[in-house]
N, C-alpha and C positions, 0 to 999 in steps of 0.2 A: 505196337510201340507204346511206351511211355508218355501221357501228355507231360510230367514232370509235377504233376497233381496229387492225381488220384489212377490207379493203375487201370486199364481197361479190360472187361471182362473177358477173362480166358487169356490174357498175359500177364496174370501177378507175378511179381518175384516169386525165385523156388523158394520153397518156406514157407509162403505163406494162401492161407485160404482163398478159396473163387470165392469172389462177391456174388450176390443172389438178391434175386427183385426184394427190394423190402431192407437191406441190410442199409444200417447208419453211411455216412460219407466218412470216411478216415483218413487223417493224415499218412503218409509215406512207413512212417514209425508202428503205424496199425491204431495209435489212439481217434476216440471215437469222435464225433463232430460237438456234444457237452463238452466235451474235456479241451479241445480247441478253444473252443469261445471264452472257459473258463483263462486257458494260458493266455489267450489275445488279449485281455481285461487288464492280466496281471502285466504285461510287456507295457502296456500303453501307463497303467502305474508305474514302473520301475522308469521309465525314460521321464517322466514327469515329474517324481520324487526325488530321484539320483539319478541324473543321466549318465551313460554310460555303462550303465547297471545291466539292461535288457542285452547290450552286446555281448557281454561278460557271460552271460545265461547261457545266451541263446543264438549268436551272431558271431560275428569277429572281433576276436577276443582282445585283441593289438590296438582295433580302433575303441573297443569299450575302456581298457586298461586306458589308453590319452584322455579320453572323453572326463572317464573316472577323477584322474588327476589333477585336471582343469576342473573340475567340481567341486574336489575339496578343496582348493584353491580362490575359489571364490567365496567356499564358506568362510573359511578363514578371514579371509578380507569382510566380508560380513560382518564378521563376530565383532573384529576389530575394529569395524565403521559403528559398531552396537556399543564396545566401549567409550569410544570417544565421543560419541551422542550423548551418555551416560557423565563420563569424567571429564570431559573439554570437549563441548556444543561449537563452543566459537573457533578452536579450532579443527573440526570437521567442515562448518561452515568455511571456514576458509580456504580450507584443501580444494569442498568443491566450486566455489567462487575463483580459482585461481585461471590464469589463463591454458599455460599449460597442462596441469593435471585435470582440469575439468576435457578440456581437448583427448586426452588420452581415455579420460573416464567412457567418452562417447563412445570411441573409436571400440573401444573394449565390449565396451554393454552391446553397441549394434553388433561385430563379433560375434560375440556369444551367444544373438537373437538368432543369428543364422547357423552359426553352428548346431544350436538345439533344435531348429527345424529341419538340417540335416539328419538330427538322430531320430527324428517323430519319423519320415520318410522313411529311415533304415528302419525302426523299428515294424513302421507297415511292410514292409518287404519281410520281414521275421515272420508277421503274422499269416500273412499269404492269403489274402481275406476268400479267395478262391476254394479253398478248404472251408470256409465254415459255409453252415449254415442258410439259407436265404436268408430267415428272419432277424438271424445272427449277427449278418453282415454287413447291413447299415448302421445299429447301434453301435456296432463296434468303430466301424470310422470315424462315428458323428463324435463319438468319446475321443477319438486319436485328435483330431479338427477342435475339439474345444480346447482341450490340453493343449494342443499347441499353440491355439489363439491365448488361452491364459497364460503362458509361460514366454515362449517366443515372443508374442505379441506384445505381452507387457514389457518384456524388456526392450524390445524396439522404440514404442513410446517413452519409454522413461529415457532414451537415449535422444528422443526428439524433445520432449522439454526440456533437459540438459543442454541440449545446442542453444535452445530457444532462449535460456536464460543465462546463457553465457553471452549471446548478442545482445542482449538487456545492459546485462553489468559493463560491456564493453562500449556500450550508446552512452551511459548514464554515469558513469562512476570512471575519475582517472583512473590509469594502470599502475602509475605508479606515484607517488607522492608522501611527504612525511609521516610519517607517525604521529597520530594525533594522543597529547596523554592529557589525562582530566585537570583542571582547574579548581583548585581546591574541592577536589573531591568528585568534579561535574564538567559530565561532558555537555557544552553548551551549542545546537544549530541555531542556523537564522534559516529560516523559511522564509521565499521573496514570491509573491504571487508578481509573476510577469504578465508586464500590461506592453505590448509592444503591436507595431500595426504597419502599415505597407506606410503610411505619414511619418511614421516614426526613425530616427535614428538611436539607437539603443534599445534599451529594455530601460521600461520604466514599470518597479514595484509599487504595484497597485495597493498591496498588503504585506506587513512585515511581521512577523512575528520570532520570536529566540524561543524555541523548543529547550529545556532543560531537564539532566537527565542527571541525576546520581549515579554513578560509576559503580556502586556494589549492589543498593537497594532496586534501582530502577524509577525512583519517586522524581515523580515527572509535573514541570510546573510549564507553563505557558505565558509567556511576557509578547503583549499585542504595542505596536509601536505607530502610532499615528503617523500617517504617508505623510501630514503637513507639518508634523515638528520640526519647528524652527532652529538654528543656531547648535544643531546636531555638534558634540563632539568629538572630534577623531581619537583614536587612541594614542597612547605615546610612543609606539614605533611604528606609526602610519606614513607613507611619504607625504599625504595630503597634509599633517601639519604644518609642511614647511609651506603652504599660500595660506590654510587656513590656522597657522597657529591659537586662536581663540574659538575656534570651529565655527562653523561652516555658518555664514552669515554675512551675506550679501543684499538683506532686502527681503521682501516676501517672496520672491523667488527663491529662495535658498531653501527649498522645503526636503526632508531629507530623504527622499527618492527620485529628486532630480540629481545626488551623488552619481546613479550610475551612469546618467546619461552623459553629463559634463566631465567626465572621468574618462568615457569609452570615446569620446570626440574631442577633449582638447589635454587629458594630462597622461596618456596610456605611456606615454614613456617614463613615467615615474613608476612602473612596474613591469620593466624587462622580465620575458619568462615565464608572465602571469599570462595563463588563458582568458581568463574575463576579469580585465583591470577593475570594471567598473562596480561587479559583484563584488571581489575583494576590496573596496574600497567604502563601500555597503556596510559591509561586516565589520570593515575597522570603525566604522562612525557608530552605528550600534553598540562597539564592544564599551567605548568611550563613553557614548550616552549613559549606558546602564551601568558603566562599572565593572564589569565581567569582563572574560575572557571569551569569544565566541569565536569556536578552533575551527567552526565549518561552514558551510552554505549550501542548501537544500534551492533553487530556484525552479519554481513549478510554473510550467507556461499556460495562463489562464486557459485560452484557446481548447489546448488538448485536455485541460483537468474533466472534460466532463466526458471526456471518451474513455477516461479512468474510472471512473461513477459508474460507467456506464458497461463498464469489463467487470467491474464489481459486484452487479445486479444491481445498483441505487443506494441508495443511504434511508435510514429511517431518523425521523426527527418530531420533535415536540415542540410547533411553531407559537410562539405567544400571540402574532397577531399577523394580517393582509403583508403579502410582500408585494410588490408589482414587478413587472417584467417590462421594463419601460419604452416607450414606443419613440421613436427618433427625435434626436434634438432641435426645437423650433426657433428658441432664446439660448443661443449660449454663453452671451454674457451671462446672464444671471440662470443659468442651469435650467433653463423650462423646455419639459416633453411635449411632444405630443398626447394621443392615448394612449394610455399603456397596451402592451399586445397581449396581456392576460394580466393573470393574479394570481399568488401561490396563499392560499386560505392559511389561517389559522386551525389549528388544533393537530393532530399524528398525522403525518405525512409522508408518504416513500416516494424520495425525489430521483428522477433521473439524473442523468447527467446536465443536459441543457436546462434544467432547474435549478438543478445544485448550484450550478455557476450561475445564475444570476438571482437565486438564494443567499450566495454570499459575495454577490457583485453589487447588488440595488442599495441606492443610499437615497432613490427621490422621496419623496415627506417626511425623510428624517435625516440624521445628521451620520458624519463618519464612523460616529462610537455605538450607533446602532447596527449597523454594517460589519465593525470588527467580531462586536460579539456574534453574528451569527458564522464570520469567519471560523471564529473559537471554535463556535459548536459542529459545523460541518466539519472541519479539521477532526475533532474528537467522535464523531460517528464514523468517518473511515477508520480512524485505529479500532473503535469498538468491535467495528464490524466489518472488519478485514479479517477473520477466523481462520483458520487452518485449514478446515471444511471447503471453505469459501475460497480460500486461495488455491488449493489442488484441484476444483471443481471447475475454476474459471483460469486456470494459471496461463495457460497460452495469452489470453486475452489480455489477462492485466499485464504479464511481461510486457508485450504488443506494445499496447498503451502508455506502457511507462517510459519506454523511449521516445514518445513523442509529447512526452507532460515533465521531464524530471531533470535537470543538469545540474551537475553537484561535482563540487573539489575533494570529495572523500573518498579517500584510495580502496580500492576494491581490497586492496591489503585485509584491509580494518574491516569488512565486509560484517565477516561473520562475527567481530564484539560487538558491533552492535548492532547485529539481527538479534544475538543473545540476548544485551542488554532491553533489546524492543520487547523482548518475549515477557522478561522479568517485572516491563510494567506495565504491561498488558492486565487490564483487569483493577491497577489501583485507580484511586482517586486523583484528579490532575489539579492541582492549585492553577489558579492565574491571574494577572497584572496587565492594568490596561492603563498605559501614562494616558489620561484622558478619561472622561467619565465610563463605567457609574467613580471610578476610583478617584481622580483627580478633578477639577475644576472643568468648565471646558475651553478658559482661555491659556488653562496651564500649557499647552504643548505651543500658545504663542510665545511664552517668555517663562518658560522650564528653568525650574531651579534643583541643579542634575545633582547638588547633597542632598534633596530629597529623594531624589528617583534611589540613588545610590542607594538608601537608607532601607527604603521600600524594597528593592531587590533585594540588599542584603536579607532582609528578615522574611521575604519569601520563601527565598532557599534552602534558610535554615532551619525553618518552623517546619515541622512533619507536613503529609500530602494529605490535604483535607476533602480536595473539590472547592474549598470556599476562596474568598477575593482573601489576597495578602494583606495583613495585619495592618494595620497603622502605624505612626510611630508619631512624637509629638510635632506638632505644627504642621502635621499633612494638610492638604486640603483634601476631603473625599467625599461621597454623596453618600447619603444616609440612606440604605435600602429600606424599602419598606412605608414609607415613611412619605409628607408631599412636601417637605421642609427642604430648602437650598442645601449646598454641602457646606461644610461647617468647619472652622480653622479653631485654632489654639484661641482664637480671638473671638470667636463665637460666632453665628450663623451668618451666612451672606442671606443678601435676598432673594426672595425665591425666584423671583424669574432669571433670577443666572443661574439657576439648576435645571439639567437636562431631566427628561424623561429617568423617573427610576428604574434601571431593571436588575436585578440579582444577577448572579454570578451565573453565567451559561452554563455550565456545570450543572446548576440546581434546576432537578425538575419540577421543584415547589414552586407554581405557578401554575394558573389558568390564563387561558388562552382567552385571548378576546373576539369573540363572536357575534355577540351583538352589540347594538347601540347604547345608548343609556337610558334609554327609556325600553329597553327588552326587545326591540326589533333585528331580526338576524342582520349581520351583515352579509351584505351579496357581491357577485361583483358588479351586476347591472347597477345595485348601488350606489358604489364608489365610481362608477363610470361616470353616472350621470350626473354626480358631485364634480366631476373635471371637465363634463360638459358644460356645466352652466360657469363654470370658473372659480368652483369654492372649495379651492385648494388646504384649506384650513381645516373644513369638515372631514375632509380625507384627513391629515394630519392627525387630528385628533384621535379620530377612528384606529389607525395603525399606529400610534405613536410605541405602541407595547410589542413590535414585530424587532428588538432587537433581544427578547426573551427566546431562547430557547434552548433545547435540550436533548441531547442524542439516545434514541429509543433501542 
């Protein structure tokens, strides 16, 4: 009898020779056990290269011909997912950003994981690995086993980050909402670092800043908005103008990030149909402040940002001087800690996550404007160094994370203009505007005079993307970089002790870091500890006052 192999001595088919001690192994066809291993190589290519190729050869020809079909069929789509990457980026992005066709994209790619590890198994069953060789016949598997882990496999995965990021966009991003189109030229966010806590009713922005973006170039400016600007104005079709027609200014409580809070608990019915009254109401008072039109809101939950840092691999930064990580409140009337629970040094530093956030959260021995600028610069080290590399390498993780750091009114629609638009300034220079020092005075955001601000925004926007502070324009008040002179009006110099600490534009890594004392001694942090031990809070001050310098490495 036949084992169905290889014929048993003294029952070949008629036709063909007795086998004799010594003779090669042969297929049924009479080729020899070389020539086997050789075909088995080329089957395990053809089902890898072209699927459906090997059945066509060598198999069944009905399931190769579908197999075939569906293959060119995917190239095609291929090709055509290659031109529009190519001719319209934003709209491929948006295809697969969409609810449904990302849904179906899944359902397809898993599909066709399983299907082509149906054909890897039939092509093993073509091979018959029992014909070859001993030494033959684990190379050859181990070959069929990797192909189908690179082929199958990959497209399973690519169908599990697909799902993965479809939950993302579905957490993060309405499904549906208006059409945002540019404002003279520019698409304007508001980014709101959310400060909210189990005490809290609402969300209260710890950090405000308007993201601005040129709608063709990508030339990207940065405008930081001090959480205590007073007398905030709303826009002019905000419903809050109808209590605050002269804006918002009720007292030193009226500081303009307590909007969301007293929006979300006493005025939410002046915006039926609005998800989060109080962020839209945010953004109306911003757009007013500055003058602009600001079409969207980015609000990042402090909390979860540093498990974003942290899905990232960290941030890398060029700190001008000591930060502290500050140790529980003892005084809070007048804002006094305990010890701090460490120190983030001065000089290149790669921050984690629970760094980063209280890198751009510590304001103790200095003031708000030193705090924003390091906001600035943490901000612009995640765009630096959010890479392409960097996001395929770690993408499960950041998706993960971004649903638990990111709530935003921007229609998933618009997705993919401006992932395009992110891509285009990726790489340039970011100009930026800080109502408040080094730029402005630093009682200006008590009593704002908003034809200035207007004037300063206007001429940010318009003046190309430098990296440098926005221009001046006449009767600014702004600080003089460089320099130990007060900031200086149309009317000539204030005095200098109403001048904050100088520090250049976050942007600029023209600076050295302050590391020692002044008379050459390093600073430590037993140093500055033992400065807050004995209670000489001043000599810390002095020491850090240069920690709102810094720069994304």
């Amino acid at each position: 009898m036949s084992n169905g192999y290889a014929p048993t001595r003294g029952t070949e088919p008629p036709g063909q020779p007795r086998t004799a001690p010594g003779d090669p192994v042969r297929h049924p066809s009479g080729a020899p056990a070389p020539v086997l291993t050789k075909r088995a190589f080329v089957l395990v290519l053809m089902t890898l290269l072209v699927p459906g190729s090997a059945q066509i050869v060598a198999g069944n020809r009905r399931l190769g011909r579908a197999a075939l079909r569906v293959t060119i069929t995917v190239w095609a789509l291929a090709l055509l997912a290659l031109l529009l990457l190519l001719l319209s980026r934003s709209t491929l992005i948006n295809i697969l950003a969409g609810t449904w066709p990302s849904f179906l994209l899944v359902v397809g790619l898993a599909l066709l994981a399983i299907g082509w590890a149906a054909l890897f198994l039939n092509t093993l069953r073509l091979i018959r690995p029992g014909l070859l060789s001993p030494r033959a016949r684990p190379a050859v598997v181990l070959a069929l086993v990797l192909a189908m882990i690179l082929s199958s496999g990959s497209l399973g995965y690519a169908a599990y980050l697909l799902n993965v990021s479809r939950d993302a966009i579905g957490s993060i991003f309405s499904g549906s909402g208006p059409t945002l189109e540019p404002s003279d030229g520019r698409y304007n966010f508001l980014m709101m670092g959310g400060d909210a806590g189990a005490d809290r009713t609402g969300r209260r922005p710890d950090s405000l800043s308007v993201i601005s973006v040129d709608a063709k170039t990508g030339s990207t400016a940065i405008i930081s908005v001090p959480r205590n600007l007073q007398n905030a104005q709303f826009s002019a079709d905000s419903p809050m103008r109808q209590i605050y027609p002269d804006g918002y200014n009720c007292g030193d409580e009226c500081l303009v990030n307590a909007i969301n809070t007293e929006v979300t608990n006493e005025h939410r019915d002046l915006y039926p149909g609005v998800a989060d009254p109080g962020a839209q109401a945010t953004m109306e008072a911003v757009s007013g402040t500055l003058g602009i039109k600001v079409q969207a809101y980015v609000l990042v939950d402090m909390d979860g940002f540093s498990k974003l840092i942290d899905a990232m691999g960290g941030i890398r930064i060029k700190a001008g001087g000591w930060v502290p990580i500050s140790g529980p409140m003892v005084d809070e009337a007048n804002g006094i800690h305990g010890m701090p629970d460490g120190w983030i040094p001065a000089g290149d530093q790669k921050l984690d996550g629970f760094h980063a956030l209280w890198y751009g959260r510590s304001r103790e021995f200095v003031d708000d404007y030193a705090r924003i600028q390091r906001q600035q610069c943490v901000q612009q080290a995640m765009l630096k160094q959010l890479d392409p590399a960097t996001l395929l390498a770690k993408f499960e993780d950041i998706a993960k994370a971004g649903t638990k750091v990111v709530e935003s009114n921007i229609s998933s629609g618009q997705l993919g203009s401006f992932v395009d638009l992110a891509l285009k300034a990726k790489g340039q220079d970011v100009s930026r505007l800080t109502i408040g020092p080094p730029d402005f005075d630093p009682a200006f955001s008590t009593s704002p005079d908003f034809d200035v601000i207007h004037a300063r925004v206007a001429k940010l926007l318009a003046a190309p993307s430098t990296g440098a502070a926005a221009p001046a324009v006449p009767g600014d008040t702004i600080v003089q970089p460089g320099t130990g002179a007060g900031p200086v009006t149309a009317a000539g110099p204030l005095p200098a002790d109403a001048a904050p600490a100088t520090q250049p534009s976050p942007s600029s890594s023209d600076f050295t870091p302050v590391t020692t004392t002044p008379d050459g001694q390093p600073i430590t942090e037993e140093m500055l500890n033992q400065f807050k031990r004995n209670g000489d809070e001043q000599s810390i001050r002095d020491l850090v006052a240069t920690n709102g310098q810094c720069a994304p490495l």
